[in-house]
Backbone bond lengths (Angstrom), bond angles and torsions (degrees), N, CA, C in turn:
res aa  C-N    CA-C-N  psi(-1)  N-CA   C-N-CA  omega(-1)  CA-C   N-CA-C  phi
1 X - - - 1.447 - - 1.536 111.04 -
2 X 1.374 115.52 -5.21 1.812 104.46 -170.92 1.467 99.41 -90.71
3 X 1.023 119.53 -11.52 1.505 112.80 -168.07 1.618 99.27 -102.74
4 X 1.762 130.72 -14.66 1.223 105.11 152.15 1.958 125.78 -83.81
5 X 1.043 80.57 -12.74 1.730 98.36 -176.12 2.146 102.87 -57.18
6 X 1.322 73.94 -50.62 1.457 68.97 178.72 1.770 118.62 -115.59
7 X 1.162 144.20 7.44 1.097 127.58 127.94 1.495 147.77 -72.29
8 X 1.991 103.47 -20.63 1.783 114.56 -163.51 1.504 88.12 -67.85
9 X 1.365 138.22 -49.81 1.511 141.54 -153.03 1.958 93.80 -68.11
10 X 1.200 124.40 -21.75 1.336 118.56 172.78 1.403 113.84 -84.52
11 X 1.436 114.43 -58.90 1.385 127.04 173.14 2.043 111.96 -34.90
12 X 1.456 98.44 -36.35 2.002 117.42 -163.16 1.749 87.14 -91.84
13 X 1.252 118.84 -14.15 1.510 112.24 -170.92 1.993 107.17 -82.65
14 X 1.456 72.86 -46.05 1.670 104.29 -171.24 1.532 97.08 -49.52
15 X 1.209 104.27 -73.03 1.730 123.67 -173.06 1.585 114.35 -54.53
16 X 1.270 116.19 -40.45 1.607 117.52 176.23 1.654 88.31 -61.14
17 X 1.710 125.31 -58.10 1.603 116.04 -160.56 1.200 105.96 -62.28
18 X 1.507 137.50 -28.60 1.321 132.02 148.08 1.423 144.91 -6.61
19 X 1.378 95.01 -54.20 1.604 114.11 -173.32 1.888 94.97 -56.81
20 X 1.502 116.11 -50.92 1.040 103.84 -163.33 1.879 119.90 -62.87
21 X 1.454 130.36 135.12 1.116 107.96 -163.25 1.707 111.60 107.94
22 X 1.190 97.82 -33.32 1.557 102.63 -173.85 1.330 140.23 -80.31
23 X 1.307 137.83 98.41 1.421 127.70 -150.06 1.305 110.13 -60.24
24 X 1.172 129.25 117.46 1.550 126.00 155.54 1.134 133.44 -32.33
25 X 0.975 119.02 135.40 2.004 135.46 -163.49 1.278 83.45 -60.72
26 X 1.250 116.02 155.67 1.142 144.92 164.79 1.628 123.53 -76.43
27 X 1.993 99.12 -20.69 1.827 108.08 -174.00 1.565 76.95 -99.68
28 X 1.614 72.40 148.65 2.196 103.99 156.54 1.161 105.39 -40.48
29 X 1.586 109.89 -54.91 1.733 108.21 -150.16 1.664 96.33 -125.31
30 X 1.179 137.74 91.06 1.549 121.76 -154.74 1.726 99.29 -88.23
31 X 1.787 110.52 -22.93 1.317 96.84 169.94 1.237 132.15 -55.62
32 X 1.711 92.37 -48.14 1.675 112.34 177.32 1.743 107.69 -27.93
33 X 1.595 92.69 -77.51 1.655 122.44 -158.67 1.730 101.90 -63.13
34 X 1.438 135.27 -18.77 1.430 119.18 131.03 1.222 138.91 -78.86
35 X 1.194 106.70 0.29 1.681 108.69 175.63 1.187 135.55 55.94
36 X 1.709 111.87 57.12 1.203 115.22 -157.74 1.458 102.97 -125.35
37 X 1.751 124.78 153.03 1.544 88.05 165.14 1.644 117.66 -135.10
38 X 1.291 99.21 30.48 1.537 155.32 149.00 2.276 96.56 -30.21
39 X 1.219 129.26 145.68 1.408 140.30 179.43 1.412 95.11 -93.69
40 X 1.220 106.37 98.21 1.675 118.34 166.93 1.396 128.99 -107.80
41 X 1.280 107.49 145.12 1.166 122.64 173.91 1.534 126.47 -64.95
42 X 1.143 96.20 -74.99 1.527 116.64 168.39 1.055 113.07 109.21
43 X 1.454 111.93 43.58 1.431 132.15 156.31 1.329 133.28 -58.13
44 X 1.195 126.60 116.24 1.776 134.70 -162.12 1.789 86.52 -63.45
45 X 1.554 113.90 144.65 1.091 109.88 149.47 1.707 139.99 -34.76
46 X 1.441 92.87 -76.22 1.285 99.07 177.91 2.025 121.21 -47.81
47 X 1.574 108.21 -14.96 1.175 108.03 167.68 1.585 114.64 -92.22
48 X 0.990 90.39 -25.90 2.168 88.05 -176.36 2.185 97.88 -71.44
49 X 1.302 103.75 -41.24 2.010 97.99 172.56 1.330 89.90 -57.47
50 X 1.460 131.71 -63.95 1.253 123.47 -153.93 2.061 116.00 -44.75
51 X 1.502 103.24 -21.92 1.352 108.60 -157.28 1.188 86.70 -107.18
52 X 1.508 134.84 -51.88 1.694 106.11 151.77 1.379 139.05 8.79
53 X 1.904 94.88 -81.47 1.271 97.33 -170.97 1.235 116.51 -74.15
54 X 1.534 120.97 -2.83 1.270 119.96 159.76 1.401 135.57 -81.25
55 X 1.210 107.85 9.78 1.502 118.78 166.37 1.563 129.52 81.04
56 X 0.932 101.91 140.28 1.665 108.33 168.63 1.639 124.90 -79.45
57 X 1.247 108.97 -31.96 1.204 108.10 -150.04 1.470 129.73 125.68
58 X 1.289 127.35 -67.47 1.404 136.71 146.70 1.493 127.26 -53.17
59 X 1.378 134.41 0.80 1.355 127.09 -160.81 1.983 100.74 -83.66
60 X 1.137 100.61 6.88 1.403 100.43 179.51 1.748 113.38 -87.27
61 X 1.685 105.44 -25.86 0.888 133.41 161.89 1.804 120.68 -23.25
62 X 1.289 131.09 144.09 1.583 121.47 178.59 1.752 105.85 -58.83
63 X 1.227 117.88 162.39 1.580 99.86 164.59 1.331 129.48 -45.96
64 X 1.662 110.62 -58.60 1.371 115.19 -171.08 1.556 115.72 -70.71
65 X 1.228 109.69 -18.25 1.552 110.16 143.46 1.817 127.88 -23.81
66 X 1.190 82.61 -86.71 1.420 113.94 157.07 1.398 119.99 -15.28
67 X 1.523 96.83 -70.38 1.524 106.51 -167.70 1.433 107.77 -76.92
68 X 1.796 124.40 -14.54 1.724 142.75 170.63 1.647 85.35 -48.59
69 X 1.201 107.97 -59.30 1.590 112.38 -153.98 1.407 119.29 -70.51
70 X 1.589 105.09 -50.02 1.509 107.74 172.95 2.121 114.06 -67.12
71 X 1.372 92.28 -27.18 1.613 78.06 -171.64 1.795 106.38 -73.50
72 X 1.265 122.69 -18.93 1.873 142.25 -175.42 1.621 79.44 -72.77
73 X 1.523 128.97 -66.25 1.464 113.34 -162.03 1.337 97.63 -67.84
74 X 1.804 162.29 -2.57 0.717 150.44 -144.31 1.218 97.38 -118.87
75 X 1.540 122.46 -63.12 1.349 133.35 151.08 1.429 128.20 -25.43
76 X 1.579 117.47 -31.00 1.931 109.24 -165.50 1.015 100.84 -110.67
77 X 1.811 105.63 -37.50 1.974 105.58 -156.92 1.176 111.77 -60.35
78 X 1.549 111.64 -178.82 1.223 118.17 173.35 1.668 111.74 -149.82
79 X 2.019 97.95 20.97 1.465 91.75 -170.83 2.055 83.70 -106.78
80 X 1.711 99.83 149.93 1.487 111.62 -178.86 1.846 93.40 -55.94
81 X 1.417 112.55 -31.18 1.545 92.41 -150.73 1.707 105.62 -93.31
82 X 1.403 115.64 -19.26 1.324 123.19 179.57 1.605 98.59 -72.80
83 X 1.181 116.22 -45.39 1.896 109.46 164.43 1.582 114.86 -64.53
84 X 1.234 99.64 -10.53 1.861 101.07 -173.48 1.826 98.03 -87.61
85 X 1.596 119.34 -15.13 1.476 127.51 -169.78 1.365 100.63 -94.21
86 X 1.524 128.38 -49.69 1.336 128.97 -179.96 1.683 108.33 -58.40
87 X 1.078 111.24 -47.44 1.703 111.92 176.47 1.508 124.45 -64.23
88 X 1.326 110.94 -31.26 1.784 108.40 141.69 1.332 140.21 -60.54
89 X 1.300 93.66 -27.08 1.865 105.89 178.65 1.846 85.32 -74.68
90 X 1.251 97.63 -97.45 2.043 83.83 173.49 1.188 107.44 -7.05
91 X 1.332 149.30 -79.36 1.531 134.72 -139.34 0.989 110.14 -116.19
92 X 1.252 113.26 23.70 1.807 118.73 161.81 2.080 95.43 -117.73
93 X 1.516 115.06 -21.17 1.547 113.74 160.94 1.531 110.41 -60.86
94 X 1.244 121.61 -45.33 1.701 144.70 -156.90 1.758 98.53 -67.79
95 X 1.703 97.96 -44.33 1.971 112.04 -171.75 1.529 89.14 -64.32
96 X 1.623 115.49 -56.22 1.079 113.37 -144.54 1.975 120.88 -78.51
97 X 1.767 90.16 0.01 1.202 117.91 -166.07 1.573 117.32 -90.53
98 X 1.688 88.72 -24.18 1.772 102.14 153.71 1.174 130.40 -94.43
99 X 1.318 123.60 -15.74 1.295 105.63 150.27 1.395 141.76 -121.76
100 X 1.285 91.64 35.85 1.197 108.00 166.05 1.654 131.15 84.04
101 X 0.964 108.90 30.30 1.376 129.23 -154.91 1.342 121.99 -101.11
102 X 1.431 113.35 -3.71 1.077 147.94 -157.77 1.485 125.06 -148.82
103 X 1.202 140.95 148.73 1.392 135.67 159.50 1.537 94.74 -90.42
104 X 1.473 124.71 83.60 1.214 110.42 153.44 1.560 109.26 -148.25
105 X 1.360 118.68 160.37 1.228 139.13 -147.50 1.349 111.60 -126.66
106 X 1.242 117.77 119.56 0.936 130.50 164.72 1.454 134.11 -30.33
107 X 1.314 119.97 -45.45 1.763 153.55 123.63 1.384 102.26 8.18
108 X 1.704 93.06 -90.43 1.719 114.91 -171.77 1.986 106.89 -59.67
109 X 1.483 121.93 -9.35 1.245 112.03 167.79 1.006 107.12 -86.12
110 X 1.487 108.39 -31.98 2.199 84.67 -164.04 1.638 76.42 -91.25
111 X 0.977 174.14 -99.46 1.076 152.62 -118.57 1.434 124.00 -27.51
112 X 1.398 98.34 -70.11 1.668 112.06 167.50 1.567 99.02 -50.66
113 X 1.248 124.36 -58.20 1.730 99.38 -146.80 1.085 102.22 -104.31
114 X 1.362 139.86 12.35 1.491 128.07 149.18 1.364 130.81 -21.84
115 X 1.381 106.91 -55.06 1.505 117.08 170.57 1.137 107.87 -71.71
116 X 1.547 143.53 5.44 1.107 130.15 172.99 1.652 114.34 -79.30
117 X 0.956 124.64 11.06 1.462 123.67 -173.15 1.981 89.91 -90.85
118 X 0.616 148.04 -67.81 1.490 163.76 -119.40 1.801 89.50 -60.55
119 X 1.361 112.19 -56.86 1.669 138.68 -172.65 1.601 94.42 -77.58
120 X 1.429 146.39 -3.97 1.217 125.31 174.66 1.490 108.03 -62.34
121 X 1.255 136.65 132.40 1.761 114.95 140.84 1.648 98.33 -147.40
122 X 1.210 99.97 56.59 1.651 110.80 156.80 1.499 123.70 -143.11
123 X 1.012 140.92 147.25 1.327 134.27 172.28 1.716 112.40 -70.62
124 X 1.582 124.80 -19.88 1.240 137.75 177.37 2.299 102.69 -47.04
125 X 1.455 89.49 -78.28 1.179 114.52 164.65 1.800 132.89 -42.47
126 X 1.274 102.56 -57.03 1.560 112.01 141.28 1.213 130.19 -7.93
127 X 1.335 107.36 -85.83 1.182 127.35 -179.94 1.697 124.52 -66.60
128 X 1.193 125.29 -26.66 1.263 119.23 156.30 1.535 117.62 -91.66
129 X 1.397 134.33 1.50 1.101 115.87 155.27 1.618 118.13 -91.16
130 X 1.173 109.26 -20.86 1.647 121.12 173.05 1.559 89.37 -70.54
131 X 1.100 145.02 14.28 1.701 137.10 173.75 0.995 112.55 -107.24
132 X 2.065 107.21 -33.77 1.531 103.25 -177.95 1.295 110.60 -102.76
133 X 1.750 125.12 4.38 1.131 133.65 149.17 1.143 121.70 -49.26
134 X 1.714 129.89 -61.58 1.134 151.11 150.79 1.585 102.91 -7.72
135 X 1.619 124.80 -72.70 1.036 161.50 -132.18 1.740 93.05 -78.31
136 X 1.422 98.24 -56.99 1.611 105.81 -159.93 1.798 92.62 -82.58
């Protein structure tokens, strides 16, 4: 828990400053139409990767560092998009896991994110961990 305690409030800072800039969904109800019931933003995909690759802060961090931190935000949060950041770190570990770019293992993913099914209740989310399921 110390490593969401003190990174999720950066990660939730990051992502609220996000919105600005951000094209509006195209649905009426964008929570609805992912089906989440998760505190959302309503951040376009392609802008929540975009804020990714702009970093947290820690990405200097070892991997499994990394993955301490994202699996604690995966475990506590309760915002759709801070679970929408940990599931990129996974599937940008998963990319980086084929080619090699990384010491990481296929193993040490499904390990960690096994328990990630429990917290699904969107099809958004779903579907990219059913990718790195696939994967492992």
């Amino acid at each position: 828990m110390k490593h969401f305690k003190k990174h999720h409030p950066v990660i939730l800072g990051k992502l609220s400053q996000g919105l600005k800039g951000d094209k509006r969904s195209k649905f009426k109800d964008p929570k609805k139409y992912v089906g989440t019931g998760y505190d959302f933003l309503g951040l376009s995909s392609p802008r929540q990767r975009e804020l990714f690759e702009k970093g947290y802060g820690f990405e200097s961090l070892s991997w499994e560092e990394q993955l301490c931190i994202w699996n604690e935000v995966w475990q506590f949060s309760n915002s759709f998009e801070a679970l929408s950041q940990a599931l990129i770190f996974l599937d940008k570990a998963k990319k980086d896991s084929k080619s090699s770019k990384a010491d990481i293992s296929a193993q040490r993913l499904w390990h960690v994110s096994q328990s990630w099914t429990s917290k699904i209740d969107n099809w958004a989310h779903s579907d990219v961990l059913s990718g790195i399921y696939a994967h492992v």
